[in-house]
PyMOL commands that place a pseudoatom at each C-alpha (Angstrom):
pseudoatom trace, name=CA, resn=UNK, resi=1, chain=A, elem=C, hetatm=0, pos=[0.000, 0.000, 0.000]
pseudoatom trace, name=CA, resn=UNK, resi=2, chain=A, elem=C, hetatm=0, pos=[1.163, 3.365, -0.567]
pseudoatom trace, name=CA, resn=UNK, resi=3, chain=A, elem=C, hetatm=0, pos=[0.267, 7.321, -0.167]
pseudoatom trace, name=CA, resn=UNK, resi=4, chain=A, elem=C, hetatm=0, pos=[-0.739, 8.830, -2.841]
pseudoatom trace, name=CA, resn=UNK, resi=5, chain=A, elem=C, hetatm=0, pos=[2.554, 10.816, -4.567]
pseudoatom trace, name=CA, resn=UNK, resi=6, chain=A, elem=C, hetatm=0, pos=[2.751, 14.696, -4.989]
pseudoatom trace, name=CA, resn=UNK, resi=7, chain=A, elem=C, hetatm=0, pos=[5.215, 15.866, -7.741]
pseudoatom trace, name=CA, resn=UNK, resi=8, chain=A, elem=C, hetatm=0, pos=[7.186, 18.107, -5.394]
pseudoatom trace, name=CA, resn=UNK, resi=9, chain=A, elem=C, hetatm=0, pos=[7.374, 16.009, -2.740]
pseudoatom trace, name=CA, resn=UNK, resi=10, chain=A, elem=C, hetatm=0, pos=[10.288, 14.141, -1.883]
pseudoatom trace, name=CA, resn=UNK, resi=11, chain=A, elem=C, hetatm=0, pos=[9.745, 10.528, -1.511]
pseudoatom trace, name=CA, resn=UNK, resi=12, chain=A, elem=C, hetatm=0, pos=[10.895, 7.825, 0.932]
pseudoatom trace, name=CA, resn=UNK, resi=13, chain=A, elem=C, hetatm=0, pos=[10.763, 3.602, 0.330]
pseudoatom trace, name=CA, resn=UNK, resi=14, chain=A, elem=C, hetatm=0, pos=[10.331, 2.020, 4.067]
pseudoatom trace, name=CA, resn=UNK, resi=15, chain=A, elem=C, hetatm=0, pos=[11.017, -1.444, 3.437]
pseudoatom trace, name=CA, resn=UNK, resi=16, chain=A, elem=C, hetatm=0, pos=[10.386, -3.851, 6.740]
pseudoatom trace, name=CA, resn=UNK, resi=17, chain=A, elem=C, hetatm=0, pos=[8.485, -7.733, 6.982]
pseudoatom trace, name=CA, resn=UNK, resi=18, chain=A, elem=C, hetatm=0, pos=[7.114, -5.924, 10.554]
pseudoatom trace, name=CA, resn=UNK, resi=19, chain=A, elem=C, hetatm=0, pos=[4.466, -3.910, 9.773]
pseudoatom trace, name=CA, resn=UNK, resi=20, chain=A, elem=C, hetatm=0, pos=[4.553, -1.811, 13.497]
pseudoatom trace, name=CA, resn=UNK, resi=21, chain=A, elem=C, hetatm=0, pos=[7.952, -0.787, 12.228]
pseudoatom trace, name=CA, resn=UNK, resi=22, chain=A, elem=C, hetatm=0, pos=[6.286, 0.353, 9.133]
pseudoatom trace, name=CA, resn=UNK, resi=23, chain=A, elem=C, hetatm=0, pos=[3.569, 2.562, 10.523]
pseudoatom trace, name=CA, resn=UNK, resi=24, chain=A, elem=C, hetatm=0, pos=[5.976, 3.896, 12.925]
pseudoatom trace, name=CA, resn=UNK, resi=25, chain=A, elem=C, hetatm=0, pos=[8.404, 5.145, 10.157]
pseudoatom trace, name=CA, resn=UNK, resi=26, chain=A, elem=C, hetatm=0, pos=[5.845, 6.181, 8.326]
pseudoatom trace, name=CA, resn=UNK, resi=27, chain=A, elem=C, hetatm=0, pos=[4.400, 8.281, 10.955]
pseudoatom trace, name=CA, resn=UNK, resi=28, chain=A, elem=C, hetatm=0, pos=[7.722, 9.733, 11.763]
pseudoatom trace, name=CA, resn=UNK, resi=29, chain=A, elem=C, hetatm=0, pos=[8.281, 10.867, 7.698]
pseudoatom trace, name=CA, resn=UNK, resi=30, chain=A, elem=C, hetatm=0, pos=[4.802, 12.647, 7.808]
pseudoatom trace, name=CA, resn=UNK, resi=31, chain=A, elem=C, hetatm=0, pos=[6.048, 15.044, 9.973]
pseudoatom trace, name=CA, resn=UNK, resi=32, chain=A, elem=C, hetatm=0, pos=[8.700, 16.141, 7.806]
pseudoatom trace, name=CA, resn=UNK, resi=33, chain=A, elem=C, hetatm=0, pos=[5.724, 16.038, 4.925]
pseudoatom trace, name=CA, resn=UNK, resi=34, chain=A, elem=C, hetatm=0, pos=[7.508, 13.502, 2.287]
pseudoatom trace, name=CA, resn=UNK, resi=35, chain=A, elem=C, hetatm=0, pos=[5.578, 11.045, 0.398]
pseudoatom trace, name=CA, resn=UNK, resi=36, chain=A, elem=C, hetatm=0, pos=[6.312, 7.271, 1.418]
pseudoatom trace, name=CA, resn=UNK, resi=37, chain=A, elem=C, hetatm=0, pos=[6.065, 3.635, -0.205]
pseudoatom trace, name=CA, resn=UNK, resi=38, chain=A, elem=C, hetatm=0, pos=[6.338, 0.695, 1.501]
pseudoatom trace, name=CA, resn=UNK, resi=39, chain=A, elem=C, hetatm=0, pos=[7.629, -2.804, 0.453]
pseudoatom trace, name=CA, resn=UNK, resi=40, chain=A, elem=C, hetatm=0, pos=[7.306, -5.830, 2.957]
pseudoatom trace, name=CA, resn=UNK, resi=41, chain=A, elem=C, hetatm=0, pos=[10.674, -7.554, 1.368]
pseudoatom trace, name=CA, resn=UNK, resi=42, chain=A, elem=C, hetatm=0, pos=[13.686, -6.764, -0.529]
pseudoatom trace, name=CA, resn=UNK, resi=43, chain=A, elem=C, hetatm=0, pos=[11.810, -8.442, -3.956]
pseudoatom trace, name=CA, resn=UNK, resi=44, chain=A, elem=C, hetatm=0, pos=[9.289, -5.537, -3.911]
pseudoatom trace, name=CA, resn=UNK, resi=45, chain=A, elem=C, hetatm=0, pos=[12.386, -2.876, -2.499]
pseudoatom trace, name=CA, resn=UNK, resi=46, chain=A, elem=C, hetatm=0, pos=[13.743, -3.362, -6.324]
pseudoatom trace, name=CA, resn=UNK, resi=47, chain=A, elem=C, hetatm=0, pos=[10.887, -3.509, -8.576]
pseudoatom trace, name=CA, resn=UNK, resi=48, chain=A, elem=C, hetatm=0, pos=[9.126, -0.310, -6.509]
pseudoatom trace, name=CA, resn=UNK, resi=49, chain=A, elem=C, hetatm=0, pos=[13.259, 1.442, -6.757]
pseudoatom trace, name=CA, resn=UNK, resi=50, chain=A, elem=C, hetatm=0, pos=[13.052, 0.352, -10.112]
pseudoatom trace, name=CA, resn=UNK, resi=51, chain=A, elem=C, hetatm=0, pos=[9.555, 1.765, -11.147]
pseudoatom trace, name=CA, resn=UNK, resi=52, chain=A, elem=C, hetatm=0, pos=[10.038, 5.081, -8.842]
pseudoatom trace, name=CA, resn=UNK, resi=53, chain=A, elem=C, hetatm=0, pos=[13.170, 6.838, -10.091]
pseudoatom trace, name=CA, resn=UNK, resi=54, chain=A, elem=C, hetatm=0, pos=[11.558, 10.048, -8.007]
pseudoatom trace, name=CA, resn=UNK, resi=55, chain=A, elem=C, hetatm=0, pos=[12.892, 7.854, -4.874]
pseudoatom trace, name=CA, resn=UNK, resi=56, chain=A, elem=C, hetatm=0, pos=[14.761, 10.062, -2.665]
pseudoatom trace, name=CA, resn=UNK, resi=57, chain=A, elem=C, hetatm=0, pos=[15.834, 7.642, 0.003]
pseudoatom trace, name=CA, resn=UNK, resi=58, chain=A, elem=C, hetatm=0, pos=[15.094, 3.623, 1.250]
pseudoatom trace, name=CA, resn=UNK, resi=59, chain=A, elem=C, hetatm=0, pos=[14.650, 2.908, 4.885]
pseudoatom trace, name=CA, resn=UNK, resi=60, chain=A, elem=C, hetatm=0, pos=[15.696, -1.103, 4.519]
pseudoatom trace, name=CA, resn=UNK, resi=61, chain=A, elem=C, hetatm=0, pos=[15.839, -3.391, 6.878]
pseudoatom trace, name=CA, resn=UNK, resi=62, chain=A, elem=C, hetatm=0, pos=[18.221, -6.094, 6.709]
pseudoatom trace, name=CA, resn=UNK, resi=63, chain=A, elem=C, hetatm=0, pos=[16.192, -9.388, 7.502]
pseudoatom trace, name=CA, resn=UNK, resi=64, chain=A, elem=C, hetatm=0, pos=[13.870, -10.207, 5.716]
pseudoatom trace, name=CA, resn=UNK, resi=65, chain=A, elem=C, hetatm=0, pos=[11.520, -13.305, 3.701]
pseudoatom trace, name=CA, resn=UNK, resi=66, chain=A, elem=C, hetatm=0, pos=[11.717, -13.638, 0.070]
pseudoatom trace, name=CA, resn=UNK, resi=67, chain=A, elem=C, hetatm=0, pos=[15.205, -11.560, -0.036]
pseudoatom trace, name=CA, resn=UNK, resi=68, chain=A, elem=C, hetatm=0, pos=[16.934, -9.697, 2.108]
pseudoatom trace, name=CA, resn=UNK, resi=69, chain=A, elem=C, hetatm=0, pos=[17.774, -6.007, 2.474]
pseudoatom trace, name=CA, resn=UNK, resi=70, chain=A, elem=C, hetatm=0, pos=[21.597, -6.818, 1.606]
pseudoatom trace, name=CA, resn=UNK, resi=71, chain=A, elem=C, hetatm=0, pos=[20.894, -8.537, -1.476]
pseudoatom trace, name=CA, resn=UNK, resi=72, chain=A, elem=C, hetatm=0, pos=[17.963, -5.943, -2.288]
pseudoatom trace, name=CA, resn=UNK, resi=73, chain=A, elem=C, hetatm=0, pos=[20.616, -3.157, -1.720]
pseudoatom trace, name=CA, resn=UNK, resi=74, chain=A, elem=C, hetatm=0, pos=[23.026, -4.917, -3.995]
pseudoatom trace, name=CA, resn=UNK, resi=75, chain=A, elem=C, hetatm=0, pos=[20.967, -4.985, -6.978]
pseudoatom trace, name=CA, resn=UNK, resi=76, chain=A, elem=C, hetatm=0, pos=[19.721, -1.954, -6.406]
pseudoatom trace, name=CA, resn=UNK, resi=77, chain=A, elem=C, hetatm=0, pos=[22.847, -0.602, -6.250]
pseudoatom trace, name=CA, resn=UNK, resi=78, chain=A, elem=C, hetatm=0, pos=[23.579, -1.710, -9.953]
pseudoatom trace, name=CA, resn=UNK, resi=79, chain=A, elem=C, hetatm=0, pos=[20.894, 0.395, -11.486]
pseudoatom trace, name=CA, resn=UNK, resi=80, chain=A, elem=C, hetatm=0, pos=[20.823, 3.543, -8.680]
pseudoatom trace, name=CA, resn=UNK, resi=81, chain=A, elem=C, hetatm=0, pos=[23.798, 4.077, -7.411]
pseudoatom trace, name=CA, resn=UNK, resi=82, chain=A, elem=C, hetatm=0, pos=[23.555, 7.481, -6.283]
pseudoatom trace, name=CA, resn=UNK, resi=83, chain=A, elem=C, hetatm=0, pos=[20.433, 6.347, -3.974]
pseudoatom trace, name=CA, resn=UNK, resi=84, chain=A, elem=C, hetatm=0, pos=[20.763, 6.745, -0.569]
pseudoatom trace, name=CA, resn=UNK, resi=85, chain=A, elem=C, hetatm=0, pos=[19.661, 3.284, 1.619]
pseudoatom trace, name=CA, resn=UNK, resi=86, chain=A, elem=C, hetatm=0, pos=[19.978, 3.119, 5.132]
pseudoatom trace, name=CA, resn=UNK, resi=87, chain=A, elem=C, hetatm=0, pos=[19.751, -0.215, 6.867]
pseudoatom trace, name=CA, resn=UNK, resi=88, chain=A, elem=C, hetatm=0, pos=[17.391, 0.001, 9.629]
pseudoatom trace, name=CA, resn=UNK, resi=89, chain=A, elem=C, hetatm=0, pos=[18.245, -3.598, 11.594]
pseudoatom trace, name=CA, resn=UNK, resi=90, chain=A, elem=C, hetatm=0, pos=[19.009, -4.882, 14.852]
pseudoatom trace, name=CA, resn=UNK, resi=91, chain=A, elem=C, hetatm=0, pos=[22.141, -6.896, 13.854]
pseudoatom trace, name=CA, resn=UNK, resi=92, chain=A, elem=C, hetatm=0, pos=[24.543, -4.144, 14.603]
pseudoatom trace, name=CA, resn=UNK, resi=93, chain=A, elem=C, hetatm=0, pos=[27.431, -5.522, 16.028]
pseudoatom trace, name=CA, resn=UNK, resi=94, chain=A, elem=C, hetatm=0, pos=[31.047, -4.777, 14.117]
pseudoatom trace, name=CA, resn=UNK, resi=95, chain=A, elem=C, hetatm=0, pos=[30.920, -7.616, 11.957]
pseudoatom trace, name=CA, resn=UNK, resi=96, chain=A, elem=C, hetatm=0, pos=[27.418, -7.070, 10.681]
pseudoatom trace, name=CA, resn=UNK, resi=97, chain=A, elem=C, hetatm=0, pos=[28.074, -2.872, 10.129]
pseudoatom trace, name=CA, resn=UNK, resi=98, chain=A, elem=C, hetatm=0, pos=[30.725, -3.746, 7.940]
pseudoatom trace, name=CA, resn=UNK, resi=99, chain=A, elem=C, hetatm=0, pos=[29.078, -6.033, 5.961]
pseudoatom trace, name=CA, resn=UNK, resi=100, chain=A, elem=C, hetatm=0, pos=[26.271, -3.731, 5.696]
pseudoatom trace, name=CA, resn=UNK, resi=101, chain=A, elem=C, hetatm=0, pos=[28.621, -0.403, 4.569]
pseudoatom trace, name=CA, resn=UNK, resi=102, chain=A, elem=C, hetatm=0, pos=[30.324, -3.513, 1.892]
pseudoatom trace, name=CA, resn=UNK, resi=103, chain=A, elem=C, hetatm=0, pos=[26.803, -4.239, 0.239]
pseudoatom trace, name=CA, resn=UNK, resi=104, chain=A, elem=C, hetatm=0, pos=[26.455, -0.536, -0.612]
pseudoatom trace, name=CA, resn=UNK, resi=105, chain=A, elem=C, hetatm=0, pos=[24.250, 1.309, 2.390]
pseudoatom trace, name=CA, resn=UNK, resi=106, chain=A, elem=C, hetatm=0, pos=[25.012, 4.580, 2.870]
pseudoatom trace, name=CA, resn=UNK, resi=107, chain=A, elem=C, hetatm=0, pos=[24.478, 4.158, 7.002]
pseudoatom trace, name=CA, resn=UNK, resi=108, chain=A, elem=C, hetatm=0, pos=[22.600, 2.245, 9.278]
pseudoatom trace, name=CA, resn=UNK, resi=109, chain=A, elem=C, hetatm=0, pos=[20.158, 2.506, 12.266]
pseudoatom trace, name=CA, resn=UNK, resi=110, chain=A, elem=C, hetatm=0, pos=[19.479, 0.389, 14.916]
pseudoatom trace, name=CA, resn=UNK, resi=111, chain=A, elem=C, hetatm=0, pos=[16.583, -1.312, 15.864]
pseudoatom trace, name=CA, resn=UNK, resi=112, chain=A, elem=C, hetatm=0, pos=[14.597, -0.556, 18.005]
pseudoatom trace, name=CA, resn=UNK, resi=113, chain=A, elem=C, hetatm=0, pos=[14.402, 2.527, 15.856]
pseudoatom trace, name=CA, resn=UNK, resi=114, chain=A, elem=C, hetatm=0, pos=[14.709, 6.070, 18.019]
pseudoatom trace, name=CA, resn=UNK, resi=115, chain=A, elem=C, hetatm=0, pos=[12.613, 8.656, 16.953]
pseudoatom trace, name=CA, resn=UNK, resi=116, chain=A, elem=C, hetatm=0, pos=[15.473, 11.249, 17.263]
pseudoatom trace, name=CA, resn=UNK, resi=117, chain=A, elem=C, hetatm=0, pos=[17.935, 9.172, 14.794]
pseudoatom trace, name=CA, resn=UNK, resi=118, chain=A, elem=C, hetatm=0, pos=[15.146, 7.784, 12.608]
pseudoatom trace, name=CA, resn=UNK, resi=119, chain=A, elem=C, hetatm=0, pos=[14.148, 11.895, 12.209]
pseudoatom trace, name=CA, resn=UNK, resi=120, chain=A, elem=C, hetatm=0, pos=[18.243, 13.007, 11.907]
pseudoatom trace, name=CA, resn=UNK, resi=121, chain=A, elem=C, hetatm=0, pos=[18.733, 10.734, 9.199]
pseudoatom trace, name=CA, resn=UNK, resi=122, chain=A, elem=C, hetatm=0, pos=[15.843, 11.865, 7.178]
pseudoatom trace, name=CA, resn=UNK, resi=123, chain=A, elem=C, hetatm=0, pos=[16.492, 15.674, 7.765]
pseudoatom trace, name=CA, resn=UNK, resi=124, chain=A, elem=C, hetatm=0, pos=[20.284, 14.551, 6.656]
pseudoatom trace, name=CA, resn=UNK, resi=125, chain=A, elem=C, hetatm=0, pos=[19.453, 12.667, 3.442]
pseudoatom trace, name=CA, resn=UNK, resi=126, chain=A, elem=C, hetatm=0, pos=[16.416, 14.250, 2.674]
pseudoatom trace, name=CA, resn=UNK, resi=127, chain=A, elem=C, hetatm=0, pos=[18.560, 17.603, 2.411]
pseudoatom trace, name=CA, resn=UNK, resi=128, chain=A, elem=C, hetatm=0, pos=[21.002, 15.463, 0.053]
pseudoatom trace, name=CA, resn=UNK, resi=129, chain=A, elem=C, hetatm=0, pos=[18.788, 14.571, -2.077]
pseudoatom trace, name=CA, resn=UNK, resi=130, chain=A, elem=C, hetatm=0, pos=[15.303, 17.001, -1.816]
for i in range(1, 130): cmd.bond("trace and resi %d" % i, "trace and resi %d" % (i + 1))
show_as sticks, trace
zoom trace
């Protein structure tokens, strides 16, 4: 499901299998008024990246059925490049950050997600890209 898309809005993927992690992002990105889409795996992560190019910025966690958020970011990777993704997981110990900055995300949050960090990296990315 997704909100309806305004032209000059900028637009953020939240890609989670939880959906209480995606309501709660989403709620958070209405307050900076951006347009959202949501994808429950990393499968619908790359055909919604590569049917939006108007994408601004992917919220992706890391596991996930189907295909996960590395794998999604990979291929995404090879067709968007300059897209900013930022894992959103609760694997975040040394071994697993590096792995994540390897497959191509451009940072990471941990889960559970903290409203202040969740809303600093949109106000950081959203200013790269919007």
């Amino acid at each position: 499901m997704k909100d309806p898309l305004k032209a000059d809005q900028f637009v953020i993927l939240c890609v989670d299998d939880d959906v209480c992690n995606l309501l709660y992002m989403k709620m958070l990105i209405r307050n900076y008024n951006y347009s959202t889409l949501q994808a429950n795996n990393g499968k619908e992560a790359v055909e919604i990246c590569r049917e939006h190019p108007e994408l601004g910025l992917v919220l992706m966690d890391i596991r996930m059925p189907i295909m996960d958020g590395i794998e999604a970011t990979r291929i995404i990777k090879q067709f968007r490049n300059e897209l900013p993704i930022i894992a959103v997981t609760a694997f975040c110990m040394d071994d697993e950050r590096v792995k994540i900055l390897e497959a191509g995300f451009s940072d990471f949050i941990p889960k559970p997600v903290g409203k202040e960090i969740l809303s600093e990296k949109i106000v950081r990315y959203g200013k790269l890209m919007g």
